[in-house]
N, C-alpha and C positions, 0 to 999 in steps of 0.2 A: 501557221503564223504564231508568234510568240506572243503570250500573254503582257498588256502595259505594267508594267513595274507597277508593283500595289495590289494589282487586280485580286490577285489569289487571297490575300492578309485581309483587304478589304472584307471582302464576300465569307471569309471562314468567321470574321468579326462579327457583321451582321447577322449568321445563321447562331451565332454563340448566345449574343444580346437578346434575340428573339427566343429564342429555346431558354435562358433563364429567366427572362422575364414570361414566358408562359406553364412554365415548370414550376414556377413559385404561388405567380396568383391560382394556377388549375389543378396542378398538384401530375407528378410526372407520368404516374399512370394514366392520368387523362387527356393525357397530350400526346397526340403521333408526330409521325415525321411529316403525313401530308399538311398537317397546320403548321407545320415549322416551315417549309419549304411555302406554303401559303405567305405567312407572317412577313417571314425575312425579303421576300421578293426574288429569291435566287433560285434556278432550277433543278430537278431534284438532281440533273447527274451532278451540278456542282457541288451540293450536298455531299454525296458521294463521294468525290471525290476528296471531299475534306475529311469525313466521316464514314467509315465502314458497316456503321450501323447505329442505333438509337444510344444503345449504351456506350458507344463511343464518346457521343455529344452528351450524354449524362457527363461521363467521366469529366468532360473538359469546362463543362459547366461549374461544375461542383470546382473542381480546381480552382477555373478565374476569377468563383466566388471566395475559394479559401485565400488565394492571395489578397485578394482588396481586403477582407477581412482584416487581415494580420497585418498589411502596411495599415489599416484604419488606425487599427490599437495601437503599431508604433509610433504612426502621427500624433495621435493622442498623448505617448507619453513625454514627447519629444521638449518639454517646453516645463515640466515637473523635475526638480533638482532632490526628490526626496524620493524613498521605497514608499512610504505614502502615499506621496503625492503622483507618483506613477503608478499605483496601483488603484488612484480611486480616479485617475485620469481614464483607467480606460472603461470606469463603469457612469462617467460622463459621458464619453463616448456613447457607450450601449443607449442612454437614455436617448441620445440621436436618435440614434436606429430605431429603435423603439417608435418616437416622434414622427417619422417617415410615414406621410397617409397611405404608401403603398406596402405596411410591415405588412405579413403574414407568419411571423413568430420564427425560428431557425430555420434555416433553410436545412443544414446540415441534419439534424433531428428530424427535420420532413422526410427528410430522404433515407436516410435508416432507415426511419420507419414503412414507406410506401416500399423501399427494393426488399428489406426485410433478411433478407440472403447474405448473410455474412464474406459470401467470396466474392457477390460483387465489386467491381472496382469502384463504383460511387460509394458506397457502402463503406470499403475500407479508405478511400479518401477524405468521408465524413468521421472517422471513428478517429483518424491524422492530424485532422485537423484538432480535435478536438484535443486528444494529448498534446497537440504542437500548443493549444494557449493555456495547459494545466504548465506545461514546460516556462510558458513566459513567468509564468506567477512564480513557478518555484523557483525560479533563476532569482527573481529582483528578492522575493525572501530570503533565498542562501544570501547573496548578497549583504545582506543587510542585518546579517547575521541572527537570524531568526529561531528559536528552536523548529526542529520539525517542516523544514520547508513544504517537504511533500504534504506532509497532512492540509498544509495552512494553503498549500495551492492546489489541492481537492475541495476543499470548501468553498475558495474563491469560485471555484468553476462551477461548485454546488449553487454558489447563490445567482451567478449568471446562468446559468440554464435555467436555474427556477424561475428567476424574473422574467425572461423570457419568456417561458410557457403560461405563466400568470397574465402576462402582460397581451399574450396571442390570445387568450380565452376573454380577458375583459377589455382589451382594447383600449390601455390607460397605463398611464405611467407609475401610478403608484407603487406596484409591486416594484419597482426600478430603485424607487427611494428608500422603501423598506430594504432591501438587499444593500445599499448602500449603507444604510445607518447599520446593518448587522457588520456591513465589510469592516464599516470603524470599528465596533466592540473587537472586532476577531485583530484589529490591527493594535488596539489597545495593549492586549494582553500579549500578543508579541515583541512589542516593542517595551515591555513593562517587565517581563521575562527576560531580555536582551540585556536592559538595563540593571536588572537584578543580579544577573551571574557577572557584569562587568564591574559589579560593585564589589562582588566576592571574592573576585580576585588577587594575589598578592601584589 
C-alpha cells in the first residue's frame, strides 16, 4: 500500500526536531537513537529508513540548524541600508538567541567539540558553517570597501563566538553587548580608514 502523501517528510521532520532538540539540551553523546525514536513517536524501522544511522541524524541535524542559522542572520540584515548597520544587525540578532530560555550556548561548537574527529560529517558541517558566516562578514566589508576584509570578518566571528561562550557559561546577555560595543570600535576604524584613503585620492 502506498504511503499518504506527506507521510514520509512528516515523520523524517519530527525524528530531526526531536534529535536537535535533545542533542542540544543533553549534549549528543548522551543521547541514543532509542530516546530519539522514544521522543519523536515514530518507530525505529521508520527511523531507519530515513536515517542509516546516528551520525546520519547528526549530520542532518547540524545542517537544518546551519540553515535557519544563516536565513536568521539574513532576516536580520534585511531591513539595514548600511555595512553597519547590517553587520551590527546580525549581532542583534545573536542577542535573540542568546535571550532564548532554551540557549545552551553554540550548537555548532558543541558539536566539534563532543564528535572531536575532524572527518566526521557533523564535524566538518560545523567547521562550514562557521567559514560560511566569516564569508558573510567579509562579503558586506569588501563591499564597503573596507581595508582587510578578511581580517575584519575573523574578528567579527572572534567576537560572536566569544559572546557566545561567555554568554553559555554565565547565562546573561552582557557579554553580547560588550562584543557589540567592541564590533563598533572595529567598525569605526574601518570606516575611518575607507574614508581616509578616499580622501587621498586624486
Amino acid at each position: 500500500m502506498a504511503r499518504p502523501a506527506g507521510t514520509v517528510s512528516i515523520a523524517r521532520s519530527r525524528i530531526l526536531s526531536c534529535a536537535s532538540d535533545l542533542f542540544y539540551r543533553k549534549g549528543i553523546n548522551h543521547v541514543g537513537v532509542n530516546e530519539i525514536v522514544e521522543a519523536s513517536g515514530v518507530a525505529r524501522m521508520t527511523l531507519y529508513h530515513h536515517f542509516k544511522s546516528k551520525n546520519d541524524i547528526i549530520s542532518a541535524v547540524l545542517d537544518m540548524r546551519r540553515a535557519r542559522r544563516l536565513e536568521g542572520i539574513q532576516v536580520s540584515m534585511q531591513e539595514a541600508d548600511t555595512p553597519r548597520g547590517r553587520i551590527l544587525a546580525i549581532f542583534d540578532y545573536l542577542d535573540r538567541v542568546i535571550d532564548d530560555p532554551g540557549f545552551r550556548g553554540c550548537a555548532f561548537i558543541n558539536a566539534a567539540v563532543e564528535l572531536a574527529d575532524p572527518a566526521h560529517p557533523g564535524f566538518e558541517i560545523s567547521m562550514r558553517h562557521k567559514r560560511r558566516m566569516i564569508e558573510e562578514f567579509e562579503r558586506i566589508a569588501a563591499q564597503a570597501g573596507w581595508r582587510a576584509p578578511d581580517l575584519f570578518a575573523l574578528q567579527c566571528q572572534l567576537l560572536w563566538d566569544g559572546a557566545v561562550a561567555a554568554a553559555q557559561i554565565g547565562y546573561d546577555d552582557a557579554p553580547v553587548r560588550a562584543a557589540r560595543a567592541a564590533l563598533e570600535t572595529l567598525i569605526d576604524v574601518a570606516e575611518s580608514g575607507a574614508a581616509r584613503r578616499a580622501g587621498e585620492q586624486p
